[in-house]
C-alpha positions in Angstrom: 0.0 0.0 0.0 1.2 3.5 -0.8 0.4 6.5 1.3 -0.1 9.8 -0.5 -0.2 13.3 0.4 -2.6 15.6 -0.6 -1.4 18.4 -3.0 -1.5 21.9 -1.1 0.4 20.4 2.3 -1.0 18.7 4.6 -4.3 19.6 4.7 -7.9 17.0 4.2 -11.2 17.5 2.9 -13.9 17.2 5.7 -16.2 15.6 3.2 -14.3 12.8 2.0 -13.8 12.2 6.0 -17.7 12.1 6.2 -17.8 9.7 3.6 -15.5 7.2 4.5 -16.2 7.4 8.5 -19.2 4.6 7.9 -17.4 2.0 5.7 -14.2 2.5 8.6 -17.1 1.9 11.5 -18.1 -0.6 9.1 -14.8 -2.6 8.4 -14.3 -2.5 12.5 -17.6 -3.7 13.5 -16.9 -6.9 11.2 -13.6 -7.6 12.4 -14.6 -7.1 16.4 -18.0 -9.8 15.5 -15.5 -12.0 13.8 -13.0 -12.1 16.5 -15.9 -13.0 19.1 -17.5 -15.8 17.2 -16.3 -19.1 18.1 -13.5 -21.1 16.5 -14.4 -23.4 13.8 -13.6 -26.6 15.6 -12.4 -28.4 12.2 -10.1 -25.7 12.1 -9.3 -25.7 15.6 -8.3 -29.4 15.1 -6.0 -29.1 11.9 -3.8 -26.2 13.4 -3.4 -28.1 16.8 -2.4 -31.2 15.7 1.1 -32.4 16.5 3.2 -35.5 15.6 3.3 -37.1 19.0 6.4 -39.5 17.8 9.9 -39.1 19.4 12.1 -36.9 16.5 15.1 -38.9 15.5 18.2 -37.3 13.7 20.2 -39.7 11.5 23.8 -38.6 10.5 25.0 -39.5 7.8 27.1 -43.1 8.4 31.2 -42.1 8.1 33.2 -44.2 5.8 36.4 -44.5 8.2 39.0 -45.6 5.3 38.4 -42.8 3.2 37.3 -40.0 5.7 34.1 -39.1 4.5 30.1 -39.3 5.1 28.1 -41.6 2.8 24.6 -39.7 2.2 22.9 -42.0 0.0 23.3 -45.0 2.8 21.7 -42.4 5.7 19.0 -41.2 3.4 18.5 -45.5 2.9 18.5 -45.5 6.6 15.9 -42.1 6.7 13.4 -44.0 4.4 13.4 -47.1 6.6 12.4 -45.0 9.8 9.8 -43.3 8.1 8.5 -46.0 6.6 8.3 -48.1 9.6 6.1 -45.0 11.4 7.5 -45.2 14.8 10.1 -42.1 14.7 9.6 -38.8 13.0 12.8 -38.7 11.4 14.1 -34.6 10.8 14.1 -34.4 6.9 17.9 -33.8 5.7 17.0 -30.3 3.9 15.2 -29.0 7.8 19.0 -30.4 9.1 21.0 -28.3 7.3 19.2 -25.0 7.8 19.2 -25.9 11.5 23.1 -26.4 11.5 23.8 -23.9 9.7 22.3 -21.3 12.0 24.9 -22.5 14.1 28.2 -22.7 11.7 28.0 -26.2 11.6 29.5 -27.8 8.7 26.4 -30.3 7.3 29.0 -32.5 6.0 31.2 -33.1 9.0 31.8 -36.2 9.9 29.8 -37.2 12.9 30.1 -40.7 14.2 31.5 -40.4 18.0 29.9 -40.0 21.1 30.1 -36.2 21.9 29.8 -35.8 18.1 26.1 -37.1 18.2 25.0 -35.7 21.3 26.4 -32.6 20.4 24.0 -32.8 16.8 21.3 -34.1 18.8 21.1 -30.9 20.9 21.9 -28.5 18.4 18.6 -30.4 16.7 16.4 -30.1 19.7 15.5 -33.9 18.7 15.2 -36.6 21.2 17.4 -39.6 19.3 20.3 -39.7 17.1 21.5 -42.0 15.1 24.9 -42.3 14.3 28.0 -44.4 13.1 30.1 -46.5 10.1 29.7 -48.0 6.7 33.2 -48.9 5.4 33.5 -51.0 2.1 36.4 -53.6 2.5 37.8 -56.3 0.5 34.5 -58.7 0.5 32.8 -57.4 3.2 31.0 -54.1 4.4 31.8 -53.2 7.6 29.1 -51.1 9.6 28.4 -50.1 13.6 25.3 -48.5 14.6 24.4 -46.3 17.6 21.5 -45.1 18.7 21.7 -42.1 21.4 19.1 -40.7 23.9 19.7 -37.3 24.1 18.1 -35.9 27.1 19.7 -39.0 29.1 23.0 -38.4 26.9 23.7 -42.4 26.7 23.8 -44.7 23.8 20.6 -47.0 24.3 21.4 -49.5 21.5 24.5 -50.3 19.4 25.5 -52.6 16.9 28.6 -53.6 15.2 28.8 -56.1 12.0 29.4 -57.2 8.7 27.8 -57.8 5.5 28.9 -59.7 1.9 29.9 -57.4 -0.5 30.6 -58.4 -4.2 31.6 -56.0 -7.4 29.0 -54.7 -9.8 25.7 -52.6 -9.2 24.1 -54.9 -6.7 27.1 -55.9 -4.8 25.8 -53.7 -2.0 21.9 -55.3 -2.2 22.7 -57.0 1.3 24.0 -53.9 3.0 20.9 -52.0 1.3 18.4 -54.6 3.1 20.7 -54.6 6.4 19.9 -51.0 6.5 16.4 -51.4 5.7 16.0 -53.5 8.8 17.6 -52.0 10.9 16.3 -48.8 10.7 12.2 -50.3 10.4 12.9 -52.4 13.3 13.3 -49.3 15.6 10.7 -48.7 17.7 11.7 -46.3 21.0 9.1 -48.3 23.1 11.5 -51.4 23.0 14.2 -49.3 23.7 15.5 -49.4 27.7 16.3 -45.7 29.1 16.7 -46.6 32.3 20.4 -45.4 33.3 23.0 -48.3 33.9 25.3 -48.4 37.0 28.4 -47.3 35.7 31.7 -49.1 36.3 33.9 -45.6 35.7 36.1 -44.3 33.1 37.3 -46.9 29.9 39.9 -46.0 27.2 40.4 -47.9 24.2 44.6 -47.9 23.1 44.8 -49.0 20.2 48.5 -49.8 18.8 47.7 -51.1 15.4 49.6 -49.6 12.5 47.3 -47.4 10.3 44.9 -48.8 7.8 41.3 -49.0 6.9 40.7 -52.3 9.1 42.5 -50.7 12.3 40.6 -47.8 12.3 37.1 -50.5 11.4 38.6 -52.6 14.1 38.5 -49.0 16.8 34.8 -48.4 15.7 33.6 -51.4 16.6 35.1 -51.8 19.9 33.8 -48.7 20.5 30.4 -49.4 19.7 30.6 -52.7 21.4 31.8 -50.6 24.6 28.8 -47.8 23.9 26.5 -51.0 23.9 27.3 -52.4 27.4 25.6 -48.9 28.9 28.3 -49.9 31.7 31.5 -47.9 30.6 31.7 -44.4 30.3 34.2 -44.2 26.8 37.3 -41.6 26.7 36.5 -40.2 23.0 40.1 -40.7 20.9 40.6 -36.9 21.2 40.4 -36.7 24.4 42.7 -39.9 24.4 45.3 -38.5 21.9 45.4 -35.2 23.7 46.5 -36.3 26.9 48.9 -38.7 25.5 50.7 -35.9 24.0 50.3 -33.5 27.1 51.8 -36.3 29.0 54.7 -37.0 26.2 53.7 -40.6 25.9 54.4 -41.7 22.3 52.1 -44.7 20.9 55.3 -46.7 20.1 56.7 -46.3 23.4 54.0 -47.7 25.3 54.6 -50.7 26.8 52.0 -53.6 26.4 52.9 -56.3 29.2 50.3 -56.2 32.5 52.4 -53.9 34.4 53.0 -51.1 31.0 49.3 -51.4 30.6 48.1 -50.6 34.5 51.0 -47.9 34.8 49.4 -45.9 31.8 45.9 -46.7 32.9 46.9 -45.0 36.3 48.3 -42.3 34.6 45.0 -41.5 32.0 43.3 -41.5 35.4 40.7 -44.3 33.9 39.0 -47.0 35.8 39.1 -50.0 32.8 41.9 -50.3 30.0 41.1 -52.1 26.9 44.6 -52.8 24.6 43.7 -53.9 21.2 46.5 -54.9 17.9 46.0 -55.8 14.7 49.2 -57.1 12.8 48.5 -57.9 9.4 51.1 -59.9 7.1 50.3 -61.0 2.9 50.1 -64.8 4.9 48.2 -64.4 8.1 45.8 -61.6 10.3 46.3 -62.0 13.8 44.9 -59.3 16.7 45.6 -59.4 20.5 43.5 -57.7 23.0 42.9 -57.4 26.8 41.1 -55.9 29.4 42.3 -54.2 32.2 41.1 -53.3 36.1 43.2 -50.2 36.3 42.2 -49.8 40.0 42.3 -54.0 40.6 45.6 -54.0 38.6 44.8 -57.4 37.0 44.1 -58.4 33.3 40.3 -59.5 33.6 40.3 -60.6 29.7 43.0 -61.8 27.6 42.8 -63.2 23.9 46.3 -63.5 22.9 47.6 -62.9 19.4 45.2 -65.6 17.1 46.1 -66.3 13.7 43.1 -66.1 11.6 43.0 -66.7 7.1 40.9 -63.3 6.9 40.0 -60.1 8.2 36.4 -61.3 8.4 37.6 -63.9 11.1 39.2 -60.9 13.0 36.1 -59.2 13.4 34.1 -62.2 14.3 36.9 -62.9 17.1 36.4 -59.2 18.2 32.9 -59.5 18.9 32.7 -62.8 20.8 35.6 -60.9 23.0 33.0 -58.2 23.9 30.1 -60.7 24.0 29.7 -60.5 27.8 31.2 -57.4 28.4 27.6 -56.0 29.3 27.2 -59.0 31.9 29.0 -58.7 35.6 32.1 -58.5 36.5 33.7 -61.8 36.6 36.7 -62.8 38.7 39.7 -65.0 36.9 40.3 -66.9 40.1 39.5 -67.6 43.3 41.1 -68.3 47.0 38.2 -69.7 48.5 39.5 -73.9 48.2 41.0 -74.6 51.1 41.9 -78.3 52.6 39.3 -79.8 54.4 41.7 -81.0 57.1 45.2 -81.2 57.9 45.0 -85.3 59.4 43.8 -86.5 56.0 44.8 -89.6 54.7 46.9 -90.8 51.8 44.1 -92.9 50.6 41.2 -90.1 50.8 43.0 -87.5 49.6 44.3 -89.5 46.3 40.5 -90.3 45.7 39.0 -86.5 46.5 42.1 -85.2 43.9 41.0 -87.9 41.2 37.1 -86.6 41.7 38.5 -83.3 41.4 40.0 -84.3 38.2 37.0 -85.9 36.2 35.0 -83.1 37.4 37.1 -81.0 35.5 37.2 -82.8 32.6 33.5 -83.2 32.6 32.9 -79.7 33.4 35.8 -78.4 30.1 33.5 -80.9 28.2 30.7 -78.8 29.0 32.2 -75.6 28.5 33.5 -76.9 24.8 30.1 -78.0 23.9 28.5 -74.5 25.1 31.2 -72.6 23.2 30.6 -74.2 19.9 26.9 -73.7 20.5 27.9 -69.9 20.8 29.8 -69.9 17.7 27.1 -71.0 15.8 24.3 -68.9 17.4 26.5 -65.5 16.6 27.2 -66.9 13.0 23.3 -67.4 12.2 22.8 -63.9 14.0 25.5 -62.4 11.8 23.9 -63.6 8.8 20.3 -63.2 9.5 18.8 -60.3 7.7 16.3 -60.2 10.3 16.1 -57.9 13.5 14.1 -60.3 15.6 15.9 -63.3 14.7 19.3 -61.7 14.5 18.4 -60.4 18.2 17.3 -64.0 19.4 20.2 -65.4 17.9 22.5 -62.9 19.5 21.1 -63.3 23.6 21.4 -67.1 22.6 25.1 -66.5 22.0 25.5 -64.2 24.8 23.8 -66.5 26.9 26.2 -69.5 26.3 29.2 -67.5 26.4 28.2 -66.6 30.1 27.2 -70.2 30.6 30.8 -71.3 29.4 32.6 -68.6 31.6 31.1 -69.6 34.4 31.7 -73.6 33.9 34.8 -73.0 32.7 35.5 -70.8 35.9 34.6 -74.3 37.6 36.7 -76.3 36.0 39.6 -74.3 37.0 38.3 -74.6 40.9 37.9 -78.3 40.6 41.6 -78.8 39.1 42.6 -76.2 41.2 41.2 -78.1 44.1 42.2 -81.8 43.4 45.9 -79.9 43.2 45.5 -78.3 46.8 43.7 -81.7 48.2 46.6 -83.5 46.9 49.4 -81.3 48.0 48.0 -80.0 51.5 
């Protein structure tokens, strides 16, 4: 609208105010009636309705060998969640308008811990879903974590593998891994209930640099992020304090003692040691777990020669399989003899029951670990959440089982040794 002045300064005509006066009372009578009459309740309905599902960010998954974000998988993964109707996921376009109000780079890489919870606020959205899709020779690599925001923890993770074969389809499996992922989300299966946690973890890892070290530290991150019992040293905050404190990676020394000393000095509760050493004949990776404030190993899978890299990872994740379950003890001092006046005679036949108990508990313990093996290879392979999930506490399940008879196997020989000697 454009106001006008009258020619002659600024005078008005009386009469055209006359005139005009009824159509203003008019105009102002209508809009006071309007603005007393009730709502239209159709109306009233459409403007207040709100989509009650939780919001749900998904980052883009980071391709670790080659340092860069993979869109067209998290816009795979953005489908699946909409699709399945149980999150409102934030479209990618309302993502970048939103970080960039705050400098935010849309395509930084995002797949750590304080990475996604920093998004997740920034996004004023309730989940976030982050993590790793790295193409290697046969395989695709991928982890998977899902963050609650307003508790900041990681209430699911996953860490695995798919075929991969050249051509156009040679990444239809990963395609329907995403897929199912991502539709089998539904928050009211998810547990938000805060875990007791067992203090402070770093992960050193003193592999040499390549695209299956840097899978191999993803994954035992995620795998840590998925016990909900750890709180995780992010590998800046790791690399940073190795350098304040002048501790080169080479230098560090990996026997019990080198371990504890520079778990004392990071000021962390639990230690994990990982290596990957790779040759053109053989793959073999060592890890550990250490009680920094117990100083004692608590886990220990020496270095394992396995044909592929494949092999590796599957040895990785049977090493974390019960790292969500209590803490177990490698040994015990509660056998003691039974009497000091024994006899040759009794204590030859209590070390001999000792003995077969052993053997029959290691049988045990053999039998359960196989069963284990072959529970996490059908959940590996199954493209289904459900079944992969069954599969998976099956696994985890045995694995305690064969912990804890195997635990008793060492007390029985342990005993029939301290019957026999005492």
């Amino acid at each position: 609208m454009h106001l006008h002045q009258p020619t002659g300064g600024y005078g008005f005509c009386l009469s055209e105010v006359r005139i005009a006066l009824p159509a203003i009372l008019a105009a102002f009578l209508g809009m006071t009636l309007a603005s007393a009459s009730p709502p239209d309740p159709l109306d009233q309905k459409s403007s207040t309705t709100v989509d009650s599902r939780p919001g749900l960010a998904i980052l883009d998954p980071v391709d670790v060998a080659a340092d860069k974000a993979t869109p067209r998988f998290g816009d795979i993964l953005r489908s699946g969640a909409e699709a399945a109707g149980k999150f409102a996921p934030l479209p990618r376009a309302q993502m970048e308008s939103k970080m960039a109000e705050f400098s935010w780079d849309s395509t930084t890489h995002c797949h750590e811990f304080q990475c996604g919870f920093d998004a997740g606020s920034m996004l004023l959205t309730e989940y976030v879903l982050f993590g790793t899709i790295t193409p290697l020779e046969g395989i695709f690599a991928y982890t998977f974590n899902v963050m609650h925001v307003p508790s900041g923890q990681v209430v699911r993770a996953e860490a695995g593998d798919v075929s991969r074969s050249p051509g156009n389809a040679g990444d239809a499996p990963l395609k329907a891994k995403l897929t199912a992922f991502a539709s089998g989300l539904d928050p009211a299966q998810l547990d938000l209930t805060r875990k007791t946690s067992r203090g402070l973890m770093a992960v050193v890892d003193l592999s040499s640099e390549s695209p299956e070290s840097r899978v191999l530290s993803e994954r035992v991150s995620t795998h840590v992020n998925a016990s909900r019992h750890y709180d995780l040293m992010s590998r800046k905050e790791l690399q940073e304090l190795l350098s304040a404190m002048e501790i080169p990676l080479h230098d560090i020394q990996t026997s019990d003692s080198g371990m504890i000393a520079l778990g004392t000095r990071l000021n962390v509760a639990y230690l994990v040691h990982s290596k990957l050493r790779q040759d053109s004949r053989e793959t073999r990776l060592d890890l550990a777990l250490f009680d920094i404030a117990g100083k004692r190993r608590i886990r220990d899978w020496p270095s394992n020669s396995k044909r592929g890299f494949q092999e590796i990872l599957h040895h990785e994740n049977r090493f974390f399989t019960t790292l969500n379950g209590p803490s177990k003890e490698v040994a015990s001092r509660s056998a003691r003899k039974a009497g000091s006046h024994r006899s040759n005679w009794s204590r030859g036949f209590l070390s001999t029951a000792g003995v077969f108990a052993a053997a029959g508990l290691s049988a045990i313990a053999w039998v359960l670990h196989t069963g284990a093996n072959d529970a996490h290879t059908r959940a590996e392979e199954s493209l289904s959440v459900e079944k992969a999930q069954a599969f998976k506490a099956e696994a985890q399940e045995k694995d305690e089982r064969t912990v804890w008879i195997g635990g008793l196997a060492a007390l029985s020989l342990g005993a029939s040794v301290v019957v026999w000697t005492f």
